[in-house]
C-alpha positions as CSV (number, residue, x, y, z in Angstrom):
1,X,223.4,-41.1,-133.1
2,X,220.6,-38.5,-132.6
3,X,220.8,-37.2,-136.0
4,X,220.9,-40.6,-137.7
5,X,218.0,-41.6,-135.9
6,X,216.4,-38.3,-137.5
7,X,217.3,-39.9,-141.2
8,X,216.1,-43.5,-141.0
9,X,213.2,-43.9,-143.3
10,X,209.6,-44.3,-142.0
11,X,210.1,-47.7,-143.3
12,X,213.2,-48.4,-141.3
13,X,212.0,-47.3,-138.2
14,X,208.7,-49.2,-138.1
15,X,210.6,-52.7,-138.8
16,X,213.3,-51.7,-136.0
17,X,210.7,-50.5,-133.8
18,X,209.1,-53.9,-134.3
19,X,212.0,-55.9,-133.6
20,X,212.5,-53.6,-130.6
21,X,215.8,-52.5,-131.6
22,X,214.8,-48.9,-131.3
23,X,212.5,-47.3,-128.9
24,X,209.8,-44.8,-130.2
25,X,210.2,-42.9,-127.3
26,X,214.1,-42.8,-128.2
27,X,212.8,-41.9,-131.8
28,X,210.4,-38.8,-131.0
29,X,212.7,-37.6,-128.5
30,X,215.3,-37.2,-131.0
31,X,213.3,-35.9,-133.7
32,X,211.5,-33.5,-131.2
33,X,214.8,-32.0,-130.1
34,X,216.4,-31.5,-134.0
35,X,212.8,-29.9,-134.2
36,X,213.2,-27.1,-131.8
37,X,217.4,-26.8,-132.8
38,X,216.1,-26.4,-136.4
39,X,213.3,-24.3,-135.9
40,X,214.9,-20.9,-135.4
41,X,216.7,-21.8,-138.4
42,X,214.2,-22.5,-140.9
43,X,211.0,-21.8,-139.5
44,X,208.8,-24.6,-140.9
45,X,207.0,-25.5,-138.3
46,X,203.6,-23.1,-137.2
47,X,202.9,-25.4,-133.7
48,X,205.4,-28.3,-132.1
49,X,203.3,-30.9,-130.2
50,X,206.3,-32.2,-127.9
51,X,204.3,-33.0,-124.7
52,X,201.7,-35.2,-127.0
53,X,204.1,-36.3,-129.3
54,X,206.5,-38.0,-126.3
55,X,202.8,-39.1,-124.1
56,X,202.1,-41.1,-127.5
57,X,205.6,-42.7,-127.6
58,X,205.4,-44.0,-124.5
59,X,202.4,-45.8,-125.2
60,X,203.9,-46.9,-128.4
61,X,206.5,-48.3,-126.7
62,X,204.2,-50.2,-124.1
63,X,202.6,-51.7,-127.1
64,X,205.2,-53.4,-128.4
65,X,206.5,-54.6,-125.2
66,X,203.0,-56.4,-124.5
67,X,203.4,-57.8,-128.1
68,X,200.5,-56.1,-129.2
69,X,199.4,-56.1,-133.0
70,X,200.9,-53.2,-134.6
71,X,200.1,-50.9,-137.1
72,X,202.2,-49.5,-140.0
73,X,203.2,-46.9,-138.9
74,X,203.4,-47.8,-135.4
75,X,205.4,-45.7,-133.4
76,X,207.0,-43.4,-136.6
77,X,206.8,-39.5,-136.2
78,X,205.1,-37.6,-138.7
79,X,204.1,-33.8,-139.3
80,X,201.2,-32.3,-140.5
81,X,200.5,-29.1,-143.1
82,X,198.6,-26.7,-141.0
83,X,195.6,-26.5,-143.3
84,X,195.0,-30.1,-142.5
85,X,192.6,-31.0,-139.3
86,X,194.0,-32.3,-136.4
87,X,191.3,-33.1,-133.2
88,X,193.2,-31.1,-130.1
89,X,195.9,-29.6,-131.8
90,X,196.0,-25.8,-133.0
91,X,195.4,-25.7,-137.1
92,X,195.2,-22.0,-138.1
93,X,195.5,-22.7,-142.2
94,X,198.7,-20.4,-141.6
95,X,196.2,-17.3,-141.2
96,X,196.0,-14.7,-138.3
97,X,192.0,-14.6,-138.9
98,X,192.6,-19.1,-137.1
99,X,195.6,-18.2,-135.1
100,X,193.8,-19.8,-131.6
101,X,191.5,-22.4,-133.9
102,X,191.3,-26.1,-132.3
103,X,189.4,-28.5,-134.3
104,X,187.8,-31.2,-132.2
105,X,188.2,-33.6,-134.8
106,X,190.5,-35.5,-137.0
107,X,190.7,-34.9,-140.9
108,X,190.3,-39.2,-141.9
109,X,194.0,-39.0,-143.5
110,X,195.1,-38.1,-140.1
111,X,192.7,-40.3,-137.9
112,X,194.1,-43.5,-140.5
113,X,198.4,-42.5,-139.4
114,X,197.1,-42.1,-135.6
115,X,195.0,-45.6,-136.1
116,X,198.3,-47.1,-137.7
117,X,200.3,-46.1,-134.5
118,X,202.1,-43.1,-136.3
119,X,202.7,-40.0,-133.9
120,X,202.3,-36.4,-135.1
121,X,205.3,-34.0,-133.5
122,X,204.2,-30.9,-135.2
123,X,202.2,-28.4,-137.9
124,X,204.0,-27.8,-140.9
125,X,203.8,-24.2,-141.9
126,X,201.8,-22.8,-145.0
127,X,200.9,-20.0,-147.1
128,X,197.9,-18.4,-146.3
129,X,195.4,-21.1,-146.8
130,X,197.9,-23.0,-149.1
131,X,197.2,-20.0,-151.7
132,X,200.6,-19.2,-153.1
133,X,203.5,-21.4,-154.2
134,X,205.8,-19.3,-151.6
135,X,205.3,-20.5,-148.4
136,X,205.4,-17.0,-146.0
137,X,202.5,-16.0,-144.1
138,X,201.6,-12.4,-141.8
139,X,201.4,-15.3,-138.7
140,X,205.1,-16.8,-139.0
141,X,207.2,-15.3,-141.4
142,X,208.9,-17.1,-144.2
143,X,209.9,-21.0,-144.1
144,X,213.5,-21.0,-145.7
145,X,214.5,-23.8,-148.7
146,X,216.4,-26.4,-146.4
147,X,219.3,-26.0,-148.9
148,X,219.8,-22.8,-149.2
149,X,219.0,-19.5,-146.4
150,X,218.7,-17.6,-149.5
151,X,215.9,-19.4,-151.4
152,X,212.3,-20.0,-151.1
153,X,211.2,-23.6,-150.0
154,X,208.3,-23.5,-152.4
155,X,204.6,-23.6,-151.3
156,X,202.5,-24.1,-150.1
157,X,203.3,-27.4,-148.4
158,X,206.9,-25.4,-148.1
159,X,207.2,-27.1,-143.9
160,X,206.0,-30.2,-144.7
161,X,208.7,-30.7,-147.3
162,X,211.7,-28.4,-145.4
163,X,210.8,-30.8,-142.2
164,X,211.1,-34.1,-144.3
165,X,214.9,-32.7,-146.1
166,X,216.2,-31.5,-142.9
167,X,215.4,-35.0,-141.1
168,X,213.1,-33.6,-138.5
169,X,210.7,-36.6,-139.4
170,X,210.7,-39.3,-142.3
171,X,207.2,-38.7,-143.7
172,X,204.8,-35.5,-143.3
173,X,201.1,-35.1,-144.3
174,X,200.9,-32.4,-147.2
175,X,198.1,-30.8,-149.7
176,X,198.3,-30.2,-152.7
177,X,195.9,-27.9,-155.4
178,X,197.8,-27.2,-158.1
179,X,201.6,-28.3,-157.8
180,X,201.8,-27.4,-153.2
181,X,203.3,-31.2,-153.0
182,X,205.4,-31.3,-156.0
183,X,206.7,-27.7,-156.1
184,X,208.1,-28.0,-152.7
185,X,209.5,-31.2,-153.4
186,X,211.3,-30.4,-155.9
187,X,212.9,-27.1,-154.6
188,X,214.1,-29.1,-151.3
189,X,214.9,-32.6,-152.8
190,X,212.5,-34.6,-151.5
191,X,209.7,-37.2,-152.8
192,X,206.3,-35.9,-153.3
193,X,203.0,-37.5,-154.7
194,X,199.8,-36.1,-155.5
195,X,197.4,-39.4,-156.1
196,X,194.6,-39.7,-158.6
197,X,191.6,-38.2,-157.3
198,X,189.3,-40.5,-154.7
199,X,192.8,-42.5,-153.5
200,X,192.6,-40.8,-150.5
201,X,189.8,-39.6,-148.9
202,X,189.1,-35.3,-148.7
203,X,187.2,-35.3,-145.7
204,X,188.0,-31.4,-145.6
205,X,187.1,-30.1,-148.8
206,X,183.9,-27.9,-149.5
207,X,183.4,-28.8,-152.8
208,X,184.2,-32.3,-153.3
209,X,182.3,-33.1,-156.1
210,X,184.4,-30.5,-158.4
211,X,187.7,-30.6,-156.1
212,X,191.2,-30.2,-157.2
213,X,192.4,-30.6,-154.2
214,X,194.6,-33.9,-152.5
215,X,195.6,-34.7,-149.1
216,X,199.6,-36.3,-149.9
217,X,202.2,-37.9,-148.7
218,X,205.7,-36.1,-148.2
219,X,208.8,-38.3,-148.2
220,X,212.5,-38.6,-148.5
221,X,211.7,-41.6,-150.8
222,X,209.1,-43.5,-152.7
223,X,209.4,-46.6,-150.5
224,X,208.0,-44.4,-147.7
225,X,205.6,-42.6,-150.1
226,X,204.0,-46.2,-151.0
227,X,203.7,-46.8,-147.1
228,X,202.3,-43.9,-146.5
229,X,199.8,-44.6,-149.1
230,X,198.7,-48.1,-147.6
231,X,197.9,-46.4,-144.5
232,X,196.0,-43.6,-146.1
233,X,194.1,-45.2,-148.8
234,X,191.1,-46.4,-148.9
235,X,187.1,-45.2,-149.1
236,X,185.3,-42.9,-146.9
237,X,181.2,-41.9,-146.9
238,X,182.7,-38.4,-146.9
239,X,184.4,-38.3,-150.4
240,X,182.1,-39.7,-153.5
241,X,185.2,-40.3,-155.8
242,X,186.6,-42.7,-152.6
243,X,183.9,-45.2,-152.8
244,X,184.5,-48.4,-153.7
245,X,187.8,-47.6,-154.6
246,X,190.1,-50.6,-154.2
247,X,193.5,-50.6,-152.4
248,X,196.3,-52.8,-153.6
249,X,199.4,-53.8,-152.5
250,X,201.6,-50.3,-152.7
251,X,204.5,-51.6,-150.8
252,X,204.7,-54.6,-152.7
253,X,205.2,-52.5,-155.9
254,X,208.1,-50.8,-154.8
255,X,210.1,-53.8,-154.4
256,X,213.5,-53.7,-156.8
257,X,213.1,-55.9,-158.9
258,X,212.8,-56.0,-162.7
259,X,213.5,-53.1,-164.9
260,X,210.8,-50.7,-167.2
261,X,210.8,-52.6,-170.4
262,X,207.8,-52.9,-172.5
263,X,206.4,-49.4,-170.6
264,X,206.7,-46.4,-172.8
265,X,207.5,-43.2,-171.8
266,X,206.3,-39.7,-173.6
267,X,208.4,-37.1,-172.3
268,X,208.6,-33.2,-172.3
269,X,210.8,-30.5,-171.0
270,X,208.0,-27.6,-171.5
271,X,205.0,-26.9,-172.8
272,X,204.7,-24.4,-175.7
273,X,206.0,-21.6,-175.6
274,X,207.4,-22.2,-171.4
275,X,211.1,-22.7,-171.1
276,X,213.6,-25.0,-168.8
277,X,216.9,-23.5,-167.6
278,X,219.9,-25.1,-168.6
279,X,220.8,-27.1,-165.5
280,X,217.2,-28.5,-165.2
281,X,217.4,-29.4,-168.7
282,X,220.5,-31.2,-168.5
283,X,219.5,-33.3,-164.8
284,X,216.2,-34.0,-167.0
285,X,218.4,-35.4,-170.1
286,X,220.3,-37.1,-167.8
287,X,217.3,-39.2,-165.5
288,X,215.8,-39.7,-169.6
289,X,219.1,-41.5,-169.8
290,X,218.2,-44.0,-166.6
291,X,215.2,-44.6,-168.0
292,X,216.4,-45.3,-171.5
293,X,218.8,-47.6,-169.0
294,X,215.9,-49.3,-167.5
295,X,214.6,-50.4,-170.5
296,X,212.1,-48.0,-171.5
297,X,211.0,-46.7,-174.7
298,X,211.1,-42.8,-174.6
299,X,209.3,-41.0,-177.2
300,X,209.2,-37.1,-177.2
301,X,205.4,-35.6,-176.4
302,X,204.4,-32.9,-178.7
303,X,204.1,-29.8,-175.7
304,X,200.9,-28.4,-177.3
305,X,197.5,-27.8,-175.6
306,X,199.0,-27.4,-171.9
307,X,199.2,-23.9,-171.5
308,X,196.4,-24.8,-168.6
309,X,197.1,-22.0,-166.1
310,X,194.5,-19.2,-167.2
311,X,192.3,-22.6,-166.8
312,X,193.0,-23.7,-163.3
313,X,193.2,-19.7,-162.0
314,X,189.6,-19.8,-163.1
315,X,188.4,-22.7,-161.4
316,X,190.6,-22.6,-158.6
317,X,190.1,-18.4,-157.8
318,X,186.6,-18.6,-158.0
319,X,186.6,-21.2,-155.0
320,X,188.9,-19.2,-153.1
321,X,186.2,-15.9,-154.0
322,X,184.0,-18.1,-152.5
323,X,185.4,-19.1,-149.6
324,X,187.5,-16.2,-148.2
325,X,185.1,-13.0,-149.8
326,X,183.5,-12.7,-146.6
327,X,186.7,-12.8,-144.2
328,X,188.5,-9.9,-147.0
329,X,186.0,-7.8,-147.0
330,X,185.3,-8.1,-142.6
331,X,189.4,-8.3,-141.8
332,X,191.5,-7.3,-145.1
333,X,194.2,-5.9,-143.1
334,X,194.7,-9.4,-141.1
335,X,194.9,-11.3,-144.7
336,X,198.3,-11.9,-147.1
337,X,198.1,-9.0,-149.8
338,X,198.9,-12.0,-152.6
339,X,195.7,-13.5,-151.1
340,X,194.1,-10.0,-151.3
341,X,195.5,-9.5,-155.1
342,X,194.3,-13.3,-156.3
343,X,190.7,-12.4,-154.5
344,X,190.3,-9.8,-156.7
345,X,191.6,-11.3,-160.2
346,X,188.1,-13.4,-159.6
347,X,185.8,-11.0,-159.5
348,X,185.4,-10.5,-163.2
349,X,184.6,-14.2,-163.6
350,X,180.9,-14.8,-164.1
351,X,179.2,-18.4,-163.5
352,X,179.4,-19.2,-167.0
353,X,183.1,-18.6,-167.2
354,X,183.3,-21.0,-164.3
355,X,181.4,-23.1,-166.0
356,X,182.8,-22.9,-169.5
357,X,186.3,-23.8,-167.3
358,X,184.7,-27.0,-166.3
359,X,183.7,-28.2,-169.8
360,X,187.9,-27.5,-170.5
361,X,188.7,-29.1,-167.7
362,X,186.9,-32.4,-168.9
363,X,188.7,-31.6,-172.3
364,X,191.4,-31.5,-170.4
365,X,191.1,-35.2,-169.0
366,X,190.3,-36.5,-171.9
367,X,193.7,-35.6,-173.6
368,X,195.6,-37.1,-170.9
369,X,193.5,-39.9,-171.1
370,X,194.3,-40.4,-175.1
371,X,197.8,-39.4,-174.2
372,X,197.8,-42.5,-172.1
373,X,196.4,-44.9,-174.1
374,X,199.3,-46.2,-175.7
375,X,201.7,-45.2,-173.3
376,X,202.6,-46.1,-169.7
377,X,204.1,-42.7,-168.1
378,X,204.6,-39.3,-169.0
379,X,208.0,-37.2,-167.8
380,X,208.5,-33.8,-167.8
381,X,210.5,-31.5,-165.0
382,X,208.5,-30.6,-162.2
383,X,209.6,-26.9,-162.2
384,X,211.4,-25.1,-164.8
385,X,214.3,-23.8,-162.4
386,X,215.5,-24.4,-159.2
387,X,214.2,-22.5,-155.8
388,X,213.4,-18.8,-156.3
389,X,214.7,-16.5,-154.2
390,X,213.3,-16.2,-150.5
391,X,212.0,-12.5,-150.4
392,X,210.4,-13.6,-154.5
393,X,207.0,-11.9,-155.3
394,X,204.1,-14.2,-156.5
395,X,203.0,-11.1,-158.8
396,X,206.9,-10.4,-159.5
397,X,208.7,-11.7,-162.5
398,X,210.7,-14.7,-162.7
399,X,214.5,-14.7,-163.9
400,X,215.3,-18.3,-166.3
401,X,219.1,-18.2,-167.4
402,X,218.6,-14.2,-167.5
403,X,215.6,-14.4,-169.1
404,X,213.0,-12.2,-167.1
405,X,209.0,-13.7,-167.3
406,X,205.9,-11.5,-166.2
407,X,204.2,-14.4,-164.1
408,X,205.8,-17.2,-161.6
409,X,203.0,-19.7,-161.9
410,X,202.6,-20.3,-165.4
411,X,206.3,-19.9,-165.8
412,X,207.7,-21.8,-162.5
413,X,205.2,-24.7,-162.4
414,X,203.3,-25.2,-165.5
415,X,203.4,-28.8,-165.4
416,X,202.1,-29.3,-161.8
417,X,198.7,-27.9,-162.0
418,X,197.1,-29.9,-165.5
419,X,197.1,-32.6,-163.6
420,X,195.1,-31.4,-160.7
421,X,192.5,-30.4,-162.9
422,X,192.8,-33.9,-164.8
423,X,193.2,-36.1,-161.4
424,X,196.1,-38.3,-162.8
425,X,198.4,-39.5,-160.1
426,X,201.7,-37.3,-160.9
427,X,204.6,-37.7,-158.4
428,X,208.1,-35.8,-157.9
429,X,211.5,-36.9,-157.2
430,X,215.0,-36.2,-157.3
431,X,216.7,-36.0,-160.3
432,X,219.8,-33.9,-159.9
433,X,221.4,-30.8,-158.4
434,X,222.0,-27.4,-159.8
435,X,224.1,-23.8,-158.7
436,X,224.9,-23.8,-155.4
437,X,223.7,-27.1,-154.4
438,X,219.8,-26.3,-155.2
439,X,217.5,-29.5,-156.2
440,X,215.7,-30.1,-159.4
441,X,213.2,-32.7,-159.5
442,X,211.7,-35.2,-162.4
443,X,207.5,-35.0,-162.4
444,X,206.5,-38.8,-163.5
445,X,202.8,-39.0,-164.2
446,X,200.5,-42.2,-164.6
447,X,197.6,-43.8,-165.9
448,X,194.7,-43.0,-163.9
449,X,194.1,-44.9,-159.8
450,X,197.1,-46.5,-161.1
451,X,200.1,-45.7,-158.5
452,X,200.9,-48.9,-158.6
453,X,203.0,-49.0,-161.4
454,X,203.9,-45.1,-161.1
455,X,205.2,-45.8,-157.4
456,X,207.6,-49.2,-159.4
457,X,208.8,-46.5,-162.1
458,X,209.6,-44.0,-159.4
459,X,211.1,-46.4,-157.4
460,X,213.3,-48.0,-160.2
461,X,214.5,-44.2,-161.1
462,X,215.6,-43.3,-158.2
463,X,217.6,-46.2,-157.1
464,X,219.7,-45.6,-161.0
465,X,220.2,-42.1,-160.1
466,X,221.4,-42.8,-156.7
467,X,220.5,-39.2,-154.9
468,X,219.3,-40.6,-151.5
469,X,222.5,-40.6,-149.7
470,X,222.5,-36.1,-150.4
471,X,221.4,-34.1,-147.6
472,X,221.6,-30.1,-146.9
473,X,224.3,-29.1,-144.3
474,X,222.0,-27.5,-141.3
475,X,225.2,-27.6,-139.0
């Protein structure tokens, strides 16, 4: 019963709650002790807050025994990435350099689950201040792929999306820069959004005025990614792009019902010159095929002008310069060497290069933007293989079907990170399963602060392809 408790959806569990057919204290309890079982085995979590975690449950539970309002989320565990603020609990951005940091304050994504009654059970681990797509770091080790010992569980919101496959919770809190949702969602099989920029607040971020950067939701389905969306939505003084930024029904858009005629669909498999393997190719053909189903019109994207990579390491490596110069050059033996190595491929890049970046990055938009004019949704694979291997190197090569490539990123992910740069709401799902049980996941990208209909499309895809009921064998 434990372990079924552990897989009810965050949507479940709030109506049961309601109807006080389950306890939350029954429900943290149970995800608190699969927690500690599974943590030796896959090491995704950095800090477990069981004493917190089972203080909020109870209260939780008095709540709806008084009949008190509830919110959403009420009484639903969640996780948080450890680059993510939480007020008392130990957030180190997976570094050694924040090992004993305790912020005294809530990042407002957070602060909005906690006021909608959701309870955090633990810190998800990261890279190194979410800078590789690996997630391993000098201050826990490496987080395995939930389906495979063997295999990387992507990065760097790698515990976030392990947690959420293995059952540990339903929904986690996750980041994402250039593909650290998607990526990991699609090596463990999981559902992962990044929203169009100013959906969700950034109270975090230092730059927010050029940021690339997204506070997500991490789910084993998109009815739980559009909940977790209602509760995180909304306009804060902190974040410009957030103002005055309406939120509408998500929930209600993930209803089933209807189909996808009328919506066209451009779709992909790789940019020019990039490559799929030959299993991801064919569990792309085949969700093309439910979407056909559904009613869509599919027309074939040219894959020129997205070789964006070179683009976003400018941008994004001259914020990290920035940011962790000082720390590399004080404690350079407490740091990741990748972190080290990516520090030093921006030291060539002068503030006109930064800025010449910027004008693409507009270009950049604006293609998407024409791109999307006449159509509803663009498809593509979210990585072109499945999980790489756990011990993989992000400066080593890559193997595709034998094939060896000199760099991961622009070979692994290449359509994650245009749509940082662009702010287009892109989300990952499910769409198959490849050697040895790995995932592969479908990237579905919409019209701009439209998730709306991109949450109805997702949702619509992945009841025809009928993956939910899959889950990796911890024992």
């Amino acid at each position: 019963m434990s372990e079924e408790l552990c897989f009810l959806s965050a949507t479940t569990l709030r109506e049961r709650i309601a109807r006080r057919e389950l306890s939350p204290v029954e429900v943290t309890r149970a995800v608190l002790e699969r927690a500690e079982r599974l943590q030796p085995v896959l090491n995704c979590f950095i800090t477990l807050c069981g004493d917190e975690a089972m203080a909020q449950a109870r209260s939780a539970e008095k709540a709806v025994m008084r009949g008190d309002a509830l919110g959403l989320l009420h009484g639903v565990p969640f996780t948080c990435k450890d680059l993510v603020n939480t007020r008392g609990v130990r957030t180190t951005f997976g570094s050694l350099l924040f090992e004993h940091n305790v912020p005294t304050q809530d990042a407002e994504a957070i602060a909005r689950l906690r006021r909608q009654g959701a309870i955090l059970v633990g810190k998800t681990t990261t890279s190194e201040f979410g800078a590789k797509c690996l997630t391993d770091a000098p201050l826990f080790g490496r987080t395995r792929n939930a389906w495979s010992a063997a295999h990387t569980s992507g990065g760097s919101s790698g515990g976030a999306a392990v947690a959420v496959a293995a059952g540990i919770a339903p929904i986690g809190i996750a980041t994402d820069g250039g593909g650290s949702t998607r990526i990991p969602a699609s090596c463990n099989g999981v559902v992962g959004l990044k929203q169009s920029n100013g959906i969700v607040p950034h109270s975090q971020v230092e730059d927010v005025f050029g940021n690339l950067t997204y506070v997500t939701p991490m789910t084993r389905d998109v009815a739980d990614t559009a909940l977790m969306l209602q509760a995180m939505a909304g306009e804060d003084a902190s974040d410009p792009w957030s103002i005055d930024v309406p939120v509408p029904d998500y929930q209600k858009a993930v209803k089933l019902d209807g189909d996808l005629r009328g919506k066209r669909v451009l779709f992909s498999a790789a940019p020019e010159g990039r490559i799929v393997s030959a299993e991801v190719g064919a569990a792309f053909e085949a969700s093309l095929a439910h979407l056909r189903a559904l009613g869509a019109e599919l027309i074939e994207m040219p894959p020129t002008n997205f070789n964006v990579e070179p683009l976003w390491r400018t941008i994004n490596h001259t914020v990290w310069r920035a940011r962790f110069t000082e720390m590399a050059e004080a404690c350079p033996e407490r740091l990741s060497p990748s972190l080290l190595q990516q520090l030093a491929l921006a030291t060539a890049v002068s503030g006109a290069d930064y800025q010449r970046a910027m004008f693409e990055r507009t270009q950049l938009f604006r293609r998407v933007q024409a791109l999307l004019r006449d159509n509803d949704l663009l498809a593509m694979p979210t990585l072109s293989r499945t999980a790489l291997p756990i011990d993989q190197d992000l400066f080593g090569t890559i193997d595709i079907d034998g094939r060896v490539f000199p760099e991961v990123r622009a070979n692994w992910f290449p359509w994650t990170m245009p749509f940082n740069l662009t702010g287009h709401p892109a989300i990952s799902l499910p769409s198959g399963f490849g050697q040895g049980g790995l995932p592969i996941g479908i990237q579905l990208v919409g019209r701009f602060r439209r998730e709306p209909e991109l949450l109805r499309a997702a949702s619509l895809l992945e009841a025809a392809q009928g993956l939910l009921s899959r889950r990796p064998d911890l024992g």
